[in-house]
KOLSETI-583735 format. One record per residue: residue number from 0; x, z, y of N, C-alpha, C, CB in turn. Coordinates in Angstrom, 3 decimals. Atoms other than C-alpha are relative to their C-alpha. Glycine has a CB too. Layout:
<recs>
    nr        n.x        n.z        n.y       ca.x       ca.z       ca.y        c.x        c.z        c.y       cb.x       cb.z       cb.y
   NUM          X          Z          Y          X          Z          Y          X          Z          Y          X          Z          Y
...
</recs>
This chain:
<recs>
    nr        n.x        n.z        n.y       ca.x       ca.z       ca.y        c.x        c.z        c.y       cb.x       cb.z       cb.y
     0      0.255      1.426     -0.014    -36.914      9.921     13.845     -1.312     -0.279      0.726     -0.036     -0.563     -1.433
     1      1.045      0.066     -0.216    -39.446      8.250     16.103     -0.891     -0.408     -1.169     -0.015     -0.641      0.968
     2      1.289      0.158      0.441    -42.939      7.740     14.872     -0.580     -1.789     -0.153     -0.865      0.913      1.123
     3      0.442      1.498     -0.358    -43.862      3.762     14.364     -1.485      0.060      0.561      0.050     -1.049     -1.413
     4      1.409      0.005     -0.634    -47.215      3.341     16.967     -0.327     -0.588     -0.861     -0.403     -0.512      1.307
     5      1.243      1.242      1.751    -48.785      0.881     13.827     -0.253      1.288     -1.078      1.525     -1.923     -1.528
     6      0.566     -1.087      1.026    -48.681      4.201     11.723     -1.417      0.077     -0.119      0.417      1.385      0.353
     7      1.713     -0.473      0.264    -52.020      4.895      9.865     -0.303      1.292      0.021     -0.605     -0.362     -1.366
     8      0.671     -1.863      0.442    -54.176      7.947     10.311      0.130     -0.005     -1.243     -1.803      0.542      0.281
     9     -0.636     -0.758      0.863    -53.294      9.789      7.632      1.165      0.669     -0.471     -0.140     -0.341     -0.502
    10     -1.524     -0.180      0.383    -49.639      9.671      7.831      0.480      1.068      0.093      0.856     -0.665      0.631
    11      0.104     -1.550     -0.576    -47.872     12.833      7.369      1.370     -0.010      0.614     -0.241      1.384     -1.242
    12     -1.407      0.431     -1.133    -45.030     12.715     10.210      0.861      1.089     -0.404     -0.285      0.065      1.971
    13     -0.764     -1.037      0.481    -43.899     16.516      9.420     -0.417      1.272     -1.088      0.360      0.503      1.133
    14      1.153     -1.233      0.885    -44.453     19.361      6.888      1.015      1.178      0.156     -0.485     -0.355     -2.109
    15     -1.116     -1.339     -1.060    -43.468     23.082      8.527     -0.198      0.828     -0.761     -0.365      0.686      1.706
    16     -0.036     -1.220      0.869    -42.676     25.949      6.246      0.280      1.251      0.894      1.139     -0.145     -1.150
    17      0.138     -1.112     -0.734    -43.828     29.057      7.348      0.777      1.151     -0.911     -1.581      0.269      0.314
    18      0.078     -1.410      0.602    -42.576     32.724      6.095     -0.262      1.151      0.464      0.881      0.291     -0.429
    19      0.237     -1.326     -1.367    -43.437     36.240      6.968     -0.180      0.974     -1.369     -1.872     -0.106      1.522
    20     -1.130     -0.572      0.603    -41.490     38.639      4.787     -1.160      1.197     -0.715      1.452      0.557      1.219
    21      0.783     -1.393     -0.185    -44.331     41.410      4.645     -1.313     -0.425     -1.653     -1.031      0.124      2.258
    22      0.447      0.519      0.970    -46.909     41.744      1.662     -1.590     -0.007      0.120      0.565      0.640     -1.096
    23      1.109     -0.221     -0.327    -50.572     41.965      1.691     -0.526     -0.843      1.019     -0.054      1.139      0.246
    24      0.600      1.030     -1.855    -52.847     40.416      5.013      1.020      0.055      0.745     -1.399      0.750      1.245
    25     -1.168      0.137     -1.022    -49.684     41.125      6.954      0.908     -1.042     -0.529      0.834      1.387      0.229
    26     -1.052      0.733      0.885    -47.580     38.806      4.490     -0.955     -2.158      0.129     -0.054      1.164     -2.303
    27      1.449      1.607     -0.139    -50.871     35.369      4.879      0.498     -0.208      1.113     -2.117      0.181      0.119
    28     -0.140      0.837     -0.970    -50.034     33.074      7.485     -0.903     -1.235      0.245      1.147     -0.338     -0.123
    29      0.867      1.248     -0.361    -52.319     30.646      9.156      0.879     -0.783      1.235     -1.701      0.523      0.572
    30     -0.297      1.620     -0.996    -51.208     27.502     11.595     -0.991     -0.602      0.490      0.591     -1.253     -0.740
    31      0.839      0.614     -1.005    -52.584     26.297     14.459      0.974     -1.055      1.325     -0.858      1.439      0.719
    32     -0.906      0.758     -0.767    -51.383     23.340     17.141     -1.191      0.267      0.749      0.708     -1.502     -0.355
    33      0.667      0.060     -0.786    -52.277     23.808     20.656     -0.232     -1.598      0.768      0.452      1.021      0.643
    34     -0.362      1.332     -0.953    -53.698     21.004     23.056     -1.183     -1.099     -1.219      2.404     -0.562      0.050
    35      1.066      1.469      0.617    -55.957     17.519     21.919      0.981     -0.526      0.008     -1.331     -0.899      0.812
    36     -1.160      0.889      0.262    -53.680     15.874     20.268     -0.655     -1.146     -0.956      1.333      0.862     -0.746
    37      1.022      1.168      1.048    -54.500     12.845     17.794      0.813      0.332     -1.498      0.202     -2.232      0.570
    38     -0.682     -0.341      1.227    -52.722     14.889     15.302     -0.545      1.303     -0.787      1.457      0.190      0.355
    39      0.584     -1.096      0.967    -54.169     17.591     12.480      1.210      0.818     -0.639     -0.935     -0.719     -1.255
    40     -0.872     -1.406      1.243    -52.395     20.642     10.569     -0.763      0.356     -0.854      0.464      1.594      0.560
    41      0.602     -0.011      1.199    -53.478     20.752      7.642      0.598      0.768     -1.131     -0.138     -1.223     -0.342
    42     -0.867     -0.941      1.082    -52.546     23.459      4.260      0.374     -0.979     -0.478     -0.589      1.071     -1.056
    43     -0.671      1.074      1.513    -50.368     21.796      1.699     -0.201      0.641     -1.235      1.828     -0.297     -0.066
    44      0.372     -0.795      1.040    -49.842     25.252     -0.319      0.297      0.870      0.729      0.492     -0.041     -1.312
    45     -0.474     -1.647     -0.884    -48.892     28.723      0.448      0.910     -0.364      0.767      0.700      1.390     -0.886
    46     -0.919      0.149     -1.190    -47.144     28.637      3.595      0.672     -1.043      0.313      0.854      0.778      0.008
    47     -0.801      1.225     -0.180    -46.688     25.045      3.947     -0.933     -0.761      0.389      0.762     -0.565     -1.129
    48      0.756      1.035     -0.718    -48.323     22.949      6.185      0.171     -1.283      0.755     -0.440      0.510      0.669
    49     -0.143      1.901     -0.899    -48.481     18.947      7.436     -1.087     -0.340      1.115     -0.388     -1.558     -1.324
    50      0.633      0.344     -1.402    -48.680     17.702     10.700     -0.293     -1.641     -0.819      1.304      0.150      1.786
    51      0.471      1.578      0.061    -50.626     14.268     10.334     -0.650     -0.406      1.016     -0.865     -0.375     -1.071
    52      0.272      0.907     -0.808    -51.536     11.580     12.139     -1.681     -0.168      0.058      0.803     -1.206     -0.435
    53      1.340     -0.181      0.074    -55.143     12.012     13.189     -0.785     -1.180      0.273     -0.359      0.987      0.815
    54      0.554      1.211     -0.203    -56.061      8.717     15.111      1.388     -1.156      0.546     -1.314      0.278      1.173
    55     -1.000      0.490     -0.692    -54.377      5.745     16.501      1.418      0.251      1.177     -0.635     -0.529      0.307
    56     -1.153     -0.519     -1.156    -51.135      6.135     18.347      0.255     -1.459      0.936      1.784      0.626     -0.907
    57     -0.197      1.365     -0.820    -50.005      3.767     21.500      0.735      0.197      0.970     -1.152     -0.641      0.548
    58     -1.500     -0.178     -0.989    -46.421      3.969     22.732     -0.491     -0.554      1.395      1.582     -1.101     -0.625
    59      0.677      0.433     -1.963    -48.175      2.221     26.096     -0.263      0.991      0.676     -1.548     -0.816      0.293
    60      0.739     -1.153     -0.614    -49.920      5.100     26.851      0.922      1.482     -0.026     -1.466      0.171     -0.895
    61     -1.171     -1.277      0.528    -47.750      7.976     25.284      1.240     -0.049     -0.663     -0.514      0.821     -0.899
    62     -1.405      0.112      0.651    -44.192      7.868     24.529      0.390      0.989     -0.881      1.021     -0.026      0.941
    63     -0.809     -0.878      0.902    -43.479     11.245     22.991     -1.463      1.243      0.282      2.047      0.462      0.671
    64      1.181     -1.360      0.134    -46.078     14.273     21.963      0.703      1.143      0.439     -0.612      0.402     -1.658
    65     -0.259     -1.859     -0.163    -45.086     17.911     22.814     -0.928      1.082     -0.557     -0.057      0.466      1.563
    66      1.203     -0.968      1.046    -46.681     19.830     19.685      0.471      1.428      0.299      0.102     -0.300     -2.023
    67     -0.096     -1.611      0.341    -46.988     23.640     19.930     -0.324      0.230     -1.458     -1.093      0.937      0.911
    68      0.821     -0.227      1.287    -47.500     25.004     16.348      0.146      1.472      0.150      0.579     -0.706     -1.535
    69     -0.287     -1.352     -0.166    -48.339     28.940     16.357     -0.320      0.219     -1.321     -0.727      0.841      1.096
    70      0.424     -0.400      1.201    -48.008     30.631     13.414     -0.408      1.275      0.344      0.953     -0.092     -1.088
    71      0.863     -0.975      0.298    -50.011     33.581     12.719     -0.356      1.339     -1.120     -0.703     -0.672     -0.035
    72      0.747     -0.714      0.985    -50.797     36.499     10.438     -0.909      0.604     -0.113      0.366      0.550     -0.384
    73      1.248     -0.524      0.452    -53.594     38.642      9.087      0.255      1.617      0.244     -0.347     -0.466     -1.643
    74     -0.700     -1.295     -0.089    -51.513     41.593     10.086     -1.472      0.523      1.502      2.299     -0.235      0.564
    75      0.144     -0.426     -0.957    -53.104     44.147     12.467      0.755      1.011      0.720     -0.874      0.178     -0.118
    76      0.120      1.312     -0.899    -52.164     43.740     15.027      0.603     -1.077      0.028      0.147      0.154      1.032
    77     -0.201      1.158      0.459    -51.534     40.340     14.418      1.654     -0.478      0.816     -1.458     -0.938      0.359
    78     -1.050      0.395     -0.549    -48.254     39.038     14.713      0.548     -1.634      0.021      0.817      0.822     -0.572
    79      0.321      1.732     -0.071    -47.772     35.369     15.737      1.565     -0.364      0.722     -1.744     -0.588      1.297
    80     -1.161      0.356     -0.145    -44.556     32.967     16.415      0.109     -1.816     -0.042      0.763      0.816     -1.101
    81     -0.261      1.428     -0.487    -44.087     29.407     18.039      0.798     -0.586      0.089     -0.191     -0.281      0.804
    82     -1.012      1.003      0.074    -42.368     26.402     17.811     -0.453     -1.325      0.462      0.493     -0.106     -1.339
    83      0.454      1.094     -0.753    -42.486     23.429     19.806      0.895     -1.380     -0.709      0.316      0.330      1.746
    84     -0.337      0.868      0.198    -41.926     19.701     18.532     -0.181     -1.093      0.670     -0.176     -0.014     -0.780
    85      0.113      0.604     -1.059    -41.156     17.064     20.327     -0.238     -1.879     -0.874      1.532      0.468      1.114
    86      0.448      1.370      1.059    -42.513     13.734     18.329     -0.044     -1.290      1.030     -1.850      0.216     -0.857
    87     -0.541      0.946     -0.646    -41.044     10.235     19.599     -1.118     -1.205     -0.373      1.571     -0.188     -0.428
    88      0.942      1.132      1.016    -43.767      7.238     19.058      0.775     -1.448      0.538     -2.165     -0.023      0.438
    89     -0.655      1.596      0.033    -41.583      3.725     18.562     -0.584     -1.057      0.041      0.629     -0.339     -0.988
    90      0.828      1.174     -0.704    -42.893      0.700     20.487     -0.189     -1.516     -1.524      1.296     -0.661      1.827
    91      0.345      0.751      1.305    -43.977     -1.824     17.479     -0.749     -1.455      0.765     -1.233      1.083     -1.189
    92      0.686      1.686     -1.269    -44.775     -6.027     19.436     -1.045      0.026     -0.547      0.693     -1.962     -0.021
    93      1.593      0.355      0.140    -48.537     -5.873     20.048     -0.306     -1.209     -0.228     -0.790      0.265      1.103
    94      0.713      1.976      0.020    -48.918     -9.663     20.357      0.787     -1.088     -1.551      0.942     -1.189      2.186
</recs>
C-alpha cells in the first residue's frame, strides 16, 4: 500500500522479521538501510525491526523510495543478506 505524503514522522510504514538459524554471535542479527533516506530502522525486539518515517515526505519531489535493508550477523566471518523495498508515497491536495 502506498504511503500517505501527510504521514507523521514517526509512522511505522513496515516491521521486517529477521532469522538466522545458528546459536550464539552467529545466531544476533543487526539491520541496517543503505542510502539518506528520511526513513530510520529501528529494534522492536529480538529480530524484529521497523522501518519509520524519519522526516517529512513529498510525493512532488519523490514518488517511490528504493530501501535496501542488510541484515547482518555477529558471526565470523560475518554473514549478511539483502532485501530491497520499494515504498509508494500517495499524492494527498496540498492547497
Amino acid at each position: 500500500n502506498p504511503i500517505p505524503e501527510d504521514s507523521l514522522p514517526s509512522t511505522v510504514v513496515a516491521v521486517i522479521n529477521v532469522r538466522d538459524r545458528d546459536s550464539g554471535e552467529n545466531g544476533e542479527v543487526t539491520c541496517k538501510m543503505d542510502g539518506n533516506l528520511p526513513f530510520t530502522l529501528e529494534t522492536s525486539s529480538e529480530n524484529t525491526f521497523k522501518l519509520i518515517i524519519a522526516s517529512a515526505l513529498d510525493r512532488e519531489n519523490v514518488s517511490a523510495y528504493n530501501i535496501t535493508i542488510t541484515a547482518m550477523d555477529r558471526g565470523r566471518p560475518a554473514l549478511r543478506s539483502s532485501a530491497e523495498l520499494v515504498l509508494e508515497v500517495s499524492d494527498v491536495n496540498d492547497n
